[in-house]
ZAFI-445170 format. One line per 2 residues: number of its first residue (from 1); their letters; for each residue x, y, z of N, C-alpha, C. Coordinates in nm, 4 decimals, always signed. Layout:
! residues N
NUM) a) X/Y/Z/X/Y/Z/X/Y/Z ~ ...
***
This chain:
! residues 217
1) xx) +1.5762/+0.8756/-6.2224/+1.6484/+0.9291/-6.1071/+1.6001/+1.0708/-6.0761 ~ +1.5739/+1.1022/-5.9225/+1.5222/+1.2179/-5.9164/+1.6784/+1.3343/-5.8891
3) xx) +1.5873/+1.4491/-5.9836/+1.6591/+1.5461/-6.0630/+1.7563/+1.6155/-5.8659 ~ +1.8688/+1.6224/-5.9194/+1.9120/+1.7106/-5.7436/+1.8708/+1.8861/-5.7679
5) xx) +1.8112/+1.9665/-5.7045/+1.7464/+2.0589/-5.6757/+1.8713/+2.1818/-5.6700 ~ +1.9272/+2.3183/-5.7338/+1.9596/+2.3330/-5.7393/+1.9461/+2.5074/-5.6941
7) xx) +1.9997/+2.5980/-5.6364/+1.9824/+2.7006/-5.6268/+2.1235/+2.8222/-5.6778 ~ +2.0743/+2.9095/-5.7628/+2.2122/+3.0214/-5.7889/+2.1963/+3.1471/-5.6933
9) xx) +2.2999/+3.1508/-5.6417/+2.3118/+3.3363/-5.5879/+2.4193/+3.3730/-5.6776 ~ +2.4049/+3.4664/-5.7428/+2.4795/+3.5399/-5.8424/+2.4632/+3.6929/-5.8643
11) xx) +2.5395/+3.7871/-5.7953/+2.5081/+3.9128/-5.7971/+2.4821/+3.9825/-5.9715 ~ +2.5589/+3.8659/-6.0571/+2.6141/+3.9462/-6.2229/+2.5202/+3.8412/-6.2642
13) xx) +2.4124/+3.9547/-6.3361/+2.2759/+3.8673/-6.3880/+2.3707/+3.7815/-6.5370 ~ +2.4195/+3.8056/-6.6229/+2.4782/+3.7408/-6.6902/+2.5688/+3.6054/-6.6948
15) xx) +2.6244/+3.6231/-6.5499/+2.7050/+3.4579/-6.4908/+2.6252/+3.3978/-6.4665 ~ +2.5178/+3.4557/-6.4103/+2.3881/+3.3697/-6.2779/+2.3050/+3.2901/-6.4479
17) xx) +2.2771/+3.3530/-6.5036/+2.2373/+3.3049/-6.6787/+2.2635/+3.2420/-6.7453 ~ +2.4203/+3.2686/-6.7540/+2.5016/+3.1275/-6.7955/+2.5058/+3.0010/-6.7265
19) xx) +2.4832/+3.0260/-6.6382/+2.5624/+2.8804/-6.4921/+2.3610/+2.8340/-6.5181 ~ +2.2940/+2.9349/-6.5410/+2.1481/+2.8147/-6.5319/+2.1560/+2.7808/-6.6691
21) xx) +2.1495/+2.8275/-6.7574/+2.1826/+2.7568/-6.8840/+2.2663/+2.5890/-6.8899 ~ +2.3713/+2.6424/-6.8521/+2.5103/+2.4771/-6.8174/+2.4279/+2.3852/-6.7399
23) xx) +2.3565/+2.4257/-6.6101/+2.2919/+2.3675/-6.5621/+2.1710/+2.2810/-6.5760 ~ +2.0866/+2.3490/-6.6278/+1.9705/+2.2717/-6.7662/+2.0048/+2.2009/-6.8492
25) xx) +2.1180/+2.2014/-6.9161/+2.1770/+2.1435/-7.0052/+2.2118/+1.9401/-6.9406 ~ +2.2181/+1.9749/-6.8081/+2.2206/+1.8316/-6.7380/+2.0785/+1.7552/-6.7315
27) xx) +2.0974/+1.6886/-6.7181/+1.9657/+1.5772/-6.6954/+1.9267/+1.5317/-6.5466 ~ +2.0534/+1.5670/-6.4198/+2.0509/+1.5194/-6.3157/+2.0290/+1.6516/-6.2516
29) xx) +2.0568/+1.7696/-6.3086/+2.0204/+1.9005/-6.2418/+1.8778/+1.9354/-6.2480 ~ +1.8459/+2.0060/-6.1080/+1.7206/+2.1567/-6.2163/+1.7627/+2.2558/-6.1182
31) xx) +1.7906/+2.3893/-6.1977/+1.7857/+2.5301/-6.1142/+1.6188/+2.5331/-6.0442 ~ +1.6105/+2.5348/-5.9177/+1.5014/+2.5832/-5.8563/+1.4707/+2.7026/-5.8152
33) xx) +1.5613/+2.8253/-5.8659/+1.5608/+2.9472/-5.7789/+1.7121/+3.0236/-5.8287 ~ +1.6863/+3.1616/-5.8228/+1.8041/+3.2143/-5.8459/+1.8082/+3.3692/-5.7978
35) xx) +1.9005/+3.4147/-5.7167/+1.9077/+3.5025/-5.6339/+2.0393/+3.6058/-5.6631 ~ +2.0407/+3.7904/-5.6901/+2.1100/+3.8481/-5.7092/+2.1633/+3.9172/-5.5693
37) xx) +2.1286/+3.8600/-5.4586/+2.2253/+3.9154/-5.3455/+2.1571/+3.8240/-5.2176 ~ +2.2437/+3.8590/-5.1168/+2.2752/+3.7695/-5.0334/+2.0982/+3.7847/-4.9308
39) xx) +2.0212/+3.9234/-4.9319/+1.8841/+3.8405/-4.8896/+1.7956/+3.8016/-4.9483 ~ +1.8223/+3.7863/-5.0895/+1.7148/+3.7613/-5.1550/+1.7515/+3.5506/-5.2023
41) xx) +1.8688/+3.5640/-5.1626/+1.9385/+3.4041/-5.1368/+1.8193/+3.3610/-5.0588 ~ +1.8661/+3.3968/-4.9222/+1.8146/+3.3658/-4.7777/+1.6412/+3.3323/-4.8350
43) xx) +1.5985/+3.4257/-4.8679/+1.4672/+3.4179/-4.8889/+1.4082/+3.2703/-5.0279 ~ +1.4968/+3.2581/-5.1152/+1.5033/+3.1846/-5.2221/+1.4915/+3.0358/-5.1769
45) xx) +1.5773/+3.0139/-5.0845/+1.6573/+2.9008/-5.0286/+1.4985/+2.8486/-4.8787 ~ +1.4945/+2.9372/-4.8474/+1.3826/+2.9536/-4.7791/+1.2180/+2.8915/-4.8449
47) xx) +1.2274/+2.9096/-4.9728/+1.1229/+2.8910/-5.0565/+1.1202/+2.7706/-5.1244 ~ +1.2579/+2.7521/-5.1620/+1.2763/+2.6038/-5.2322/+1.3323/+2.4844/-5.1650
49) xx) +1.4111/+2.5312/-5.0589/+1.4702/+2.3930/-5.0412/+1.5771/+2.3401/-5.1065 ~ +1.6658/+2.3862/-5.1372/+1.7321/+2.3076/-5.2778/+1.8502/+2.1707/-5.1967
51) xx) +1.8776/+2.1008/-5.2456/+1.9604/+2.0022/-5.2410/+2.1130/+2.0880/-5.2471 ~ +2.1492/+2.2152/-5.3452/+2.2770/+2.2303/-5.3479/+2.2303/+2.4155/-5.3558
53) xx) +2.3408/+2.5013/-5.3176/+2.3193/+2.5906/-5.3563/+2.4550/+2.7039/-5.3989 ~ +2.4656/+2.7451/-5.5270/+2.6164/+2.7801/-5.6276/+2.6161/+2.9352/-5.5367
55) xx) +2.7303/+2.9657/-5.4793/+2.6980/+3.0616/-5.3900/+2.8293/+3.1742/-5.4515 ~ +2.7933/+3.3001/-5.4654/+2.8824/+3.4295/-5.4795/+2.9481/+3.4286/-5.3478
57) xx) +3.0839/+3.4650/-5.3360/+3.1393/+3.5550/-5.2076/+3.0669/+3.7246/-5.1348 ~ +3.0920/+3.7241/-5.3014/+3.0958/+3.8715/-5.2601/+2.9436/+3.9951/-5.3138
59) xx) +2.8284/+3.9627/-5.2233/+2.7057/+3.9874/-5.3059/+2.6635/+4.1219/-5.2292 ~ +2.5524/+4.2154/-5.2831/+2.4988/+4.3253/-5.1931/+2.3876/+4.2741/-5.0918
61) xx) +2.3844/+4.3104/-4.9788/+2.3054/+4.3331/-4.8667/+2.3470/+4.1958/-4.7854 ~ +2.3894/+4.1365/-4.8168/+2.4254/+3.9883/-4.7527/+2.5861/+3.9499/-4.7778
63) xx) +2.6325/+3.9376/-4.7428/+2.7871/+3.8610/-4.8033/+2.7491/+3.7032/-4.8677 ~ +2.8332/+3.6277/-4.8664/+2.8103/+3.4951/-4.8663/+2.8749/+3.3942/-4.7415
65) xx) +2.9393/+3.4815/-4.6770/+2.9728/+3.4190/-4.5543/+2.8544/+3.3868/-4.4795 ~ +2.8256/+3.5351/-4.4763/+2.6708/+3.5458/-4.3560/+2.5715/+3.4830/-4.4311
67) xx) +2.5297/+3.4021/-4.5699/+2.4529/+3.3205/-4.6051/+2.4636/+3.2032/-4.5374 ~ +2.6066/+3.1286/-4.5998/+2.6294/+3.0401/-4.5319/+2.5901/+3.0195/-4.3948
69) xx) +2.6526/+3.0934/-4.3059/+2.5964/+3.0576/-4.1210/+2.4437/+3.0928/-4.1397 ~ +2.3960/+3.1607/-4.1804/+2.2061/+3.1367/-4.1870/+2.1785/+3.0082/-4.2427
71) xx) +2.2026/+2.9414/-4.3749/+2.1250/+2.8560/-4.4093/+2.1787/+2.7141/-4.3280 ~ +2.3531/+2.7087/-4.2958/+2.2987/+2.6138/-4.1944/+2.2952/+2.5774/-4.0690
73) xx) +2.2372/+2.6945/-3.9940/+2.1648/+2.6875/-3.9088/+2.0576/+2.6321/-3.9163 ~ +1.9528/+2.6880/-4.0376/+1.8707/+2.6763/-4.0632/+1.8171/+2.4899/-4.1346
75) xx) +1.9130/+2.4651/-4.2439/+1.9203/+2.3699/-4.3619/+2.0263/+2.3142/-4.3799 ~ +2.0947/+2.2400/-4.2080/+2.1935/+2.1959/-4.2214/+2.2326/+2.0960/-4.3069
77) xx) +2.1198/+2.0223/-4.3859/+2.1406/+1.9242/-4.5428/+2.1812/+1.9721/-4.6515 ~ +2.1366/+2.1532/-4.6689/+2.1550/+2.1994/-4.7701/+2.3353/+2.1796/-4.8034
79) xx) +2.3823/+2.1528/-4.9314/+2.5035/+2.2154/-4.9878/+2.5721/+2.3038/-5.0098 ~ +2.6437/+2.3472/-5.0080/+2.6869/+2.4849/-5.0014/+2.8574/+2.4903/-5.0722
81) xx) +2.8496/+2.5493/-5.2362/+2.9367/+2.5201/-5.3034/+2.9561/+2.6517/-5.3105 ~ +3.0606/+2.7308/-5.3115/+3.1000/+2.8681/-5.3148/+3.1674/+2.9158/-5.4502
83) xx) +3.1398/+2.9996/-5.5226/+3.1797/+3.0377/-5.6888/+3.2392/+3.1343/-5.6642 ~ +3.3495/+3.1814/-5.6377/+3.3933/+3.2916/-5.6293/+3.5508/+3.3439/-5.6948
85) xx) +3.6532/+3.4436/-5.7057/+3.7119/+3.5046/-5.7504/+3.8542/+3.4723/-5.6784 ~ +3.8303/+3.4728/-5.5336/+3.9520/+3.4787/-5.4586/+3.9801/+3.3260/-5.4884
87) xx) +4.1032/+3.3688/-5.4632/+4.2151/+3.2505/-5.4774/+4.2437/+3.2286/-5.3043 ~ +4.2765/+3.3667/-5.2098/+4.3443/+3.3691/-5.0307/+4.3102/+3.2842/-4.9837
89) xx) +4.3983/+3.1960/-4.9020/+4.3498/+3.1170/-4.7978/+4.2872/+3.1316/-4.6901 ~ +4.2736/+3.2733/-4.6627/+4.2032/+3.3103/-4.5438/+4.0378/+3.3018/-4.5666
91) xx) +3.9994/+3.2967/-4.6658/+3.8714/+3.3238/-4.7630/+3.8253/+3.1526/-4.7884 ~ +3.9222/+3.1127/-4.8070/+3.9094/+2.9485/-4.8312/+3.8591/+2.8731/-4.7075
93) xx) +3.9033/+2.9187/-4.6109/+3.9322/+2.8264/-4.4674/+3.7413/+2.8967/-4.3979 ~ +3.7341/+3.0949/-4.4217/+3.6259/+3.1247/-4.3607/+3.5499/+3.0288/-4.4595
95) xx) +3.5111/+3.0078/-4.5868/+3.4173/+2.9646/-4.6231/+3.3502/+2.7906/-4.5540 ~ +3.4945/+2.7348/-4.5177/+3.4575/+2.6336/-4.4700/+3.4743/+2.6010/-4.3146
97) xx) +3.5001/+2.7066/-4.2111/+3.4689/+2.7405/-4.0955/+3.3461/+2.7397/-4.0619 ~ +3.3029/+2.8335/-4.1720/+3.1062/+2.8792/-4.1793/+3.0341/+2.7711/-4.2275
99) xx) +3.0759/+2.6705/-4.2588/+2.9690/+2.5339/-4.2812/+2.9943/+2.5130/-4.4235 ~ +3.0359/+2.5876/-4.5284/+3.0681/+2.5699/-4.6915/+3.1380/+2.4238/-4.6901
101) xx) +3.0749/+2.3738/-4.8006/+3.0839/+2.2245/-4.8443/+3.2501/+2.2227/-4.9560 ~ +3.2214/+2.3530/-5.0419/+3.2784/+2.3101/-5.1322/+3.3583/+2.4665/-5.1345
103) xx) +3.4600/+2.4332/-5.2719/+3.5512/+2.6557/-5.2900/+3.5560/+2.5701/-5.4200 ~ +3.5182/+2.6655/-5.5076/+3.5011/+2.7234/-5.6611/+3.5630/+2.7968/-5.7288
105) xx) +3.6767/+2.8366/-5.8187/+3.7220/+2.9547/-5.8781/+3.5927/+2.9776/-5.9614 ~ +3.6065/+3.0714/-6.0152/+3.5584/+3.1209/-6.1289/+3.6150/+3.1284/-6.2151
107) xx) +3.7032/+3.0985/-6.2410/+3.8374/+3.1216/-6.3327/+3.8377/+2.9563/-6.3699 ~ +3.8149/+2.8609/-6.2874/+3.7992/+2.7455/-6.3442/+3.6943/+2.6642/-6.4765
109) xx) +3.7275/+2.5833/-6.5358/+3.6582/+2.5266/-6.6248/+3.5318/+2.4805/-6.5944 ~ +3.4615/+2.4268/-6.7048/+3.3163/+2.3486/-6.6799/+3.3650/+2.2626/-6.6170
111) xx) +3.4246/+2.1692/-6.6227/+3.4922/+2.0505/-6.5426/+3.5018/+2.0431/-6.3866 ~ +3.5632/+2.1054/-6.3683/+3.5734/+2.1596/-6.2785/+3.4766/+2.2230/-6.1870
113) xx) +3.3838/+2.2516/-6.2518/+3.2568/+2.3340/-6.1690/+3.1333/+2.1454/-6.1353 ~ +3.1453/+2.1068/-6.2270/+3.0647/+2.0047/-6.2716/+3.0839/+1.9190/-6.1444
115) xx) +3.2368/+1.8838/-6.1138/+3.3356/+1.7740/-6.0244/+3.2889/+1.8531/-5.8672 ~ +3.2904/+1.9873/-5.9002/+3.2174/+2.0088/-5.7747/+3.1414/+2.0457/-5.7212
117) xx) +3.0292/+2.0039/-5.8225/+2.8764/+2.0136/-5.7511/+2.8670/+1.8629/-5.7557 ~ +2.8976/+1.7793/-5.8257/+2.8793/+1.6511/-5.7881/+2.9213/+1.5734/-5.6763
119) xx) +3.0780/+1.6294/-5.6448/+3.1422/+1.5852/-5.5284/+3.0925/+1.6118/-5.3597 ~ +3.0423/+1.7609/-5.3954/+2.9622/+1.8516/-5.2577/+2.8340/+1.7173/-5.2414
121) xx) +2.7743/+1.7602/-5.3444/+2.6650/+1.6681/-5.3273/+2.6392/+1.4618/-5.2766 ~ +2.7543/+1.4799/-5.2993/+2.7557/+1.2985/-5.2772/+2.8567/+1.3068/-5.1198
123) xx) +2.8356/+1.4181/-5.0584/+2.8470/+1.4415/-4.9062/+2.9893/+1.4700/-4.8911 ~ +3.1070/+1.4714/-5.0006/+3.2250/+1.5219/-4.9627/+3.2542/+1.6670/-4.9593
125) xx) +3.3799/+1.7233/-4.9087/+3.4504/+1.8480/-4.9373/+3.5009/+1.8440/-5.1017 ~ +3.4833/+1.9941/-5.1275/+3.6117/+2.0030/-5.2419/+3.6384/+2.1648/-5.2882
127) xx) +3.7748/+2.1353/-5.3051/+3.8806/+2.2482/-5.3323/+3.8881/+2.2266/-5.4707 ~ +3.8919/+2.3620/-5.5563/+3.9441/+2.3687/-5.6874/+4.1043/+2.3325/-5.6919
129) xx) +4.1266/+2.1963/-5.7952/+4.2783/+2.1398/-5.8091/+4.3769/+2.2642/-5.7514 ~ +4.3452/+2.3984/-5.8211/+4.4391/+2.4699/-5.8776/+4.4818/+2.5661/-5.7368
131) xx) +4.3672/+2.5802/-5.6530/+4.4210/+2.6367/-5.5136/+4.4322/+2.5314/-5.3986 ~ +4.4175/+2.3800/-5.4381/+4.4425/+2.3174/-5.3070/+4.5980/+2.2936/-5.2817
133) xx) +4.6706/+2.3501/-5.3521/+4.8389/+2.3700/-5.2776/+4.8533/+2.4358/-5.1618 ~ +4.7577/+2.5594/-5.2342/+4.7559/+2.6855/-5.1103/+4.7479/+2.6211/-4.9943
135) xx) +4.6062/+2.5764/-4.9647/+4.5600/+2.5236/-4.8628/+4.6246/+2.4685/-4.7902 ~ +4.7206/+2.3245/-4.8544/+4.7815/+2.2216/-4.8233/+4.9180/+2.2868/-4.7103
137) xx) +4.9740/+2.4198/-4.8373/+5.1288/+2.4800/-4.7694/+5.0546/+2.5265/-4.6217 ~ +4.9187/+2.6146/-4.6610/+4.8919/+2.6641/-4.5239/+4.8476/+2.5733/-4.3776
139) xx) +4.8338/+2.4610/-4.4050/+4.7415/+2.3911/-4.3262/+4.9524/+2.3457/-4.2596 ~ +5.0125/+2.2778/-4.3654/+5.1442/+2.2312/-4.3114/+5.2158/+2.3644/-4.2024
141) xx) +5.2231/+2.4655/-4.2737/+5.2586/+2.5636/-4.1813/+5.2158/+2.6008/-4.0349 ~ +5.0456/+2.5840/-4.0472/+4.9742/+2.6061/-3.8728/+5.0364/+2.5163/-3.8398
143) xx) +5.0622/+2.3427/-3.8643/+5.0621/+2.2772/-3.7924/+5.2216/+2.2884/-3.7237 ~ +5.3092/+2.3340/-3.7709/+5.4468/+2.3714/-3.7414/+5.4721/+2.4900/-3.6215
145) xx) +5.4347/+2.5535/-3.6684/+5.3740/+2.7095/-3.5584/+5.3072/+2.6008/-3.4438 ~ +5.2218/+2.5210/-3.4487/+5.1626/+2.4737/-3.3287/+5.2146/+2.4162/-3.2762
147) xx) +5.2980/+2.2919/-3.3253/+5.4063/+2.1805/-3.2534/+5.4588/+2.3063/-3.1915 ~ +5.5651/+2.3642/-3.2626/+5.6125/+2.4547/-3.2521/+5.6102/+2.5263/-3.0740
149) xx) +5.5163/+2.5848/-3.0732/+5.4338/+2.6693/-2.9339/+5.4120/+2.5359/-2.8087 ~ +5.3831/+2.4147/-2.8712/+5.3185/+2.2957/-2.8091/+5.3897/+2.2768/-2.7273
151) xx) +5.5629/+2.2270/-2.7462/+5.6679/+2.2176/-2.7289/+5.7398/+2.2949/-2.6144 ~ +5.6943/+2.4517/-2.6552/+5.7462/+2.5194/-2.5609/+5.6765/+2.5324/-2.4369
153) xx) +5.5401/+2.4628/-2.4433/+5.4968/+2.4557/-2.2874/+5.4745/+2.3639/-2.2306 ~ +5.5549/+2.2536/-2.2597/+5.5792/+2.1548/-2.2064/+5.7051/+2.1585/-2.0895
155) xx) +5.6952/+2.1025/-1.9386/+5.7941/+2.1255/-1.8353/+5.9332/+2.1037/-1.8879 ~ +5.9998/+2.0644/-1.7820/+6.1664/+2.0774/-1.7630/+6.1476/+1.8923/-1.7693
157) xx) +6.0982/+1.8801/-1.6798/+6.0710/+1.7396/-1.6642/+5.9975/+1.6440/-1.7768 ~ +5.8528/+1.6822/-1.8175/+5.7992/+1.6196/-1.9231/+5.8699/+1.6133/-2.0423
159) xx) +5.9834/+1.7424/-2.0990/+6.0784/+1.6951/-2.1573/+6.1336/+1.5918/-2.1462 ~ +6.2190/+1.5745/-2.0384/+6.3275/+1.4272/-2.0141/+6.2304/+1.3297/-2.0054
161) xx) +6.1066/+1.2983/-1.9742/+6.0256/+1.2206/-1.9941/+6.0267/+1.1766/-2.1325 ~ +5.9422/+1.2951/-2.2656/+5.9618/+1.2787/-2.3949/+6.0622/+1.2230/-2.4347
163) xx) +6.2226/+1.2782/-2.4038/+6.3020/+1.2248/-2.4228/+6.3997/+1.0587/-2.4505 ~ +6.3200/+1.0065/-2.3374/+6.3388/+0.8838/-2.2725/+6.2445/+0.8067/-2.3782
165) xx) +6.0887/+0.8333/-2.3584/+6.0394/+0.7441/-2.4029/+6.0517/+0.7680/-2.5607 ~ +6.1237/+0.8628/-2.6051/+6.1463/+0.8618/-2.7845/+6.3346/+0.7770/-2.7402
167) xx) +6.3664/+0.7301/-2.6869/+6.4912/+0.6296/-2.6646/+6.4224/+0.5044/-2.6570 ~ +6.3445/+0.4769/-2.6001/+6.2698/+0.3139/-2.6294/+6.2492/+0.3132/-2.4679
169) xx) +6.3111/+0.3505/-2.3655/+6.2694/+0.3577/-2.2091/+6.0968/+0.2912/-2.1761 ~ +6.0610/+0.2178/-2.1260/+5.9246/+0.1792/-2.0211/+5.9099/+0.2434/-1.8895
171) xx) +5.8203/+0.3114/-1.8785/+5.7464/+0.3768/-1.7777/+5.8335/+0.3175/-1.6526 ~ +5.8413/+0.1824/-1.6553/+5.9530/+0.1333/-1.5315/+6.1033/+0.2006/-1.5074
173) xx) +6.1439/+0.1522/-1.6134/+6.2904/+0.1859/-1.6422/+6.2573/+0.3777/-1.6099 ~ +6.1996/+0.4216/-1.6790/+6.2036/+0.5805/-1.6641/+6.1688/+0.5985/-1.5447
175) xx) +6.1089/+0.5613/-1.4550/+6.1111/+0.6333/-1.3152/+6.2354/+0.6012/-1.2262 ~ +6.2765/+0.4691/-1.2645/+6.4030/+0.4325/-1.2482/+6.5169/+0.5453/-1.2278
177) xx) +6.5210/+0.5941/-1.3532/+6.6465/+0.6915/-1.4363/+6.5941/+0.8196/-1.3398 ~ +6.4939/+0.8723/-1.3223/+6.4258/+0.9986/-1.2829/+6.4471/+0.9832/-1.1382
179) xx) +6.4225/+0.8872/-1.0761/+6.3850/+0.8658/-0.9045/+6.2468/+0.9148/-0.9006 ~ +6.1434/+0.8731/-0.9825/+6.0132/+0.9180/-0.9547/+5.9336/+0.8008/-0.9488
181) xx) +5.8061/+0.7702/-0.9445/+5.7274/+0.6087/-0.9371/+5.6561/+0.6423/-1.0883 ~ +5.6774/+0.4890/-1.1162/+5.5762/+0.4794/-1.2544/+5.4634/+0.5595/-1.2934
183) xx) +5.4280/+0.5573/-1.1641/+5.2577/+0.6372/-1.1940/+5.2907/+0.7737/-1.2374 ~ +5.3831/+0.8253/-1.1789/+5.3834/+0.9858/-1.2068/+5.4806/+0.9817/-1.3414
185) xx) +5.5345/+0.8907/-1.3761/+5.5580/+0.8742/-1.5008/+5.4926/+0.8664/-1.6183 ~ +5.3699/+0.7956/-1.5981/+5.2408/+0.7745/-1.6981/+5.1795/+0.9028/-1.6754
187) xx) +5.1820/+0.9885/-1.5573/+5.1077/+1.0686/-1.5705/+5.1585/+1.2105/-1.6458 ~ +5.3085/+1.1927/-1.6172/+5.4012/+1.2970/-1.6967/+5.3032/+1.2735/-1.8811
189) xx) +5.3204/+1.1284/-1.9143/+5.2993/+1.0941/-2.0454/+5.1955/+1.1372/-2.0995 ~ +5.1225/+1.1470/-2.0014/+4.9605/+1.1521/-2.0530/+4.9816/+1.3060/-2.0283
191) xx) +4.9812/+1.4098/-1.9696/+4.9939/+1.5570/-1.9899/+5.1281/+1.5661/-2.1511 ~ +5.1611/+1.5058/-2.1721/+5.2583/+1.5309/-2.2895/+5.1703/+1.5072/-2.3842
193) xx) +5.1340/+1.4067/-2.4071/+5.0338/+1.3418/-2.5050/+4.9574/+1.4499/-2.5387 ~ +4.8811/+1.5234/-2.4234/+4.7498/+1.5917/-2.4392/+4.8024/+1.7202/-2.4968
195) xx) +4.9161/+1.7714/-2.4367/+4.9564/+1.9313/-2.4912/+4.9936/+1.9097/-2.6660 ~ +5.0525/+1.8549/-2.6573/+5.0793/+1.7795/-2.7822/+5.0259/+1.7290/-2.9072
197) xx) +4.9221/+1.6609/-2.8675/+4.7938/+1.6330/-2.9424/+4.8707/+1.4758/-3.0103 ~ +4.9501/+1.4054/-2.9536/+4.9577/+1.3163/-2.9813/+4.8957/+1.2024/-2.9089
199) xx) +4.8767/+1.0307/-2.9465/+4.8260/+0.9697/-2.9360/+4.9041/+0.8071/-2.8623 ~ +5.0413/+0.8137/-2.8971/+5.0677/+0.7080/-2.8517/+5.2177/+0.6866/-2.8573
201) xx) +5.2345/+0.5495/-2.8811/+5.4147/+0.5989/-2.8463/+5.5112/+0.6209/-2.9579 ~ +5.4880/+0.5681/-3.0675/+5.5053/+0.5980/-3.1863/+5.5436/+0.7579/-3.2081
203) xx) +5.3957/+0.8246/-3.1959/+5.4102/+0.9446/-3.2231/+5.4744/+1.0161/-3.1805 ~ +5.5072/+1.0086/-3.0181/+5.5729/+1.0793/-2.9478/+5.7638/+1.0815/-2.9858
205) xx) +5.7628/+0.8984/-3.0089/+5.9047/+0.9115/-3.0607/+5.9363/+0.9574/-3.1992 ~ +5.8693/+1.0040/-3.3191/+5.8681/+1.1053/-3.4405/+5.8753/+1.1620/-3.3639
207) xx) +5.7962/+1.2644/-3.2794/+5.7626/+1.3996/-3.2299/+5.9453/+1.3961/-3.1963 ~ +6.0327/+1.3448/-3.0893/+6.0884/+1.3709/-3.0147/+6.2016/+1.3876/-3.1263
209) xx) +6.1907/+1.3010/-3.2263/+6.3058/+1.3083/-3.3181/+6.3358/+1.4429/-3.3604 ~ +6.1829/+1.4921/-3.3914/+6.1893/+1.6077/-3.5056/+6.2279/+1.6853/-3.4119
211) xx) +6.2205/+1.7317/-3.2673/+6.2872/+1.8078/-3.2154/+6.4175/+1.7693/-3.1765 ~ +6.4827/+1.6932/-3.1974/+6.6278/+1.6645/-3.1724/+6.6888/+1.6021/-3.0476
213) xx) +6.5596/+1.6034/-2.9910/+6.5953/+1.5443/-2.8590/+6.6492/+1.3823/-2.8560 ~ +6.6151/+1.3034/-2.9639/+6.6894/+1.1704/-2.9964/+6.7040/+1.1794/-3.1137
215) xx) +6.8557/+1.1046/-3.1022/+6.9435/+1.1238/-3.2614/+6.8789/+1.0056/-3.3377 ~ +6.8135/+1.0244/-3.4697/+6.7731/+0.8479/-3.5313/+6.9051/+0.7900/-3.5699
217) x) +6.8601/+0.6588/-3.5334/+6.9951/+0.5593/-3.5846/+6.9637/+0.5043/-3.6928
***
């Protein structure tokens, strides 16, 4: 089996030493390159090619953000597994805004490092176990804040629309109740749908519940 190609940016010559050591130690790895700041990455990555590359946050002359958006621009195949310190979600989300495959503690085990260079590499995402709560609370929260805002710019009317059709109402019957024609009924639906980001009728009647607008029986 051919070996997957491997690259370190590691500002602390001693981690960057260890992690190629662990790394050699595999049979499916080879370090191809190893880099103590963020242009001498660029340039490394540039030279080898690697299949995956173990990336610092926080390096001199380069960040690892601004690696990331260079290499894939450049090497949009390349991997991009991030080793770093922070735990913040704001740090979590830029890394994978900027094209990052994978988030790494450093604080985590061999196991753990192992699960995610293998996982990056076989084309998925991955979060270290131990901060994907974070993520999870934060991701539940935007989406609340957004309904949230969604909601409030929705009309006077597309309300009682929502309303109706989270009661079980047909586009018939509701123009009925309204004095409006079907069509501008579907069309109420479909501007709800879209502000909304929902999909169908189902959703809309959850949606309508969670705002209170129909009592569940």
């Amino acid at each position: 089996m051919k070996k997957k190609r491997i690259v370190i940016a590691e500002d602390h010559k001693i981690l960057r030493q260890g992690l190629c050591s662990l790394l050699t130690m595999c049979d499916e790895f080879e370090v191809v390159g190893e880099a103590g700041d963020g242009m001498s990455a660029i340039r490394t990555i540039n030279e080898t090619h690697p299949d995956l590359v173990l990336l610092d946050l926080n390096m001199p002359k380069m960040n690892g953000i601004a690696v990331i958006k260079q290499i894939k621009q450049q090497f949009p195949e390349t991997k991009i597994l991030a080793l770093t310190m922070y735990s913040q979600e704001d740090y979590i989300l830029e890394v994978f805004n900027s094209g990052g495959d994978g988030y790494c503690l450093k604080s985590s085990g061999r196991e753990d490092l192992m699960m995610g260079i293998k996982t990056v590499l076989s084309g998925k995402y991955y979060i270290s176990p131990e901060i994907s709560e974070i993520v999870l609370e934060g991701y539940l929260e935007s989406r609340k804040i957004k309904k949230k805002s969604s909601f409030e710019i929705l009309t006077k009317r597309e309300k009682e629309v929502l309303k109706l059709v989270g009661e079980g109402y047909q586009n018939k019957e509701i123009a009925e109740y309204l004095y409006i024609s079907p069509k501008t009924v579907e069309k109420h639906r479909a501007n709800i749908m879209r502000k909304l980001n929902l999909h169908n009728a189902s959703e809309l009647t959850v949606y309508a519940i969670e705002k209170g607008l129909v009592i569940k029986k």
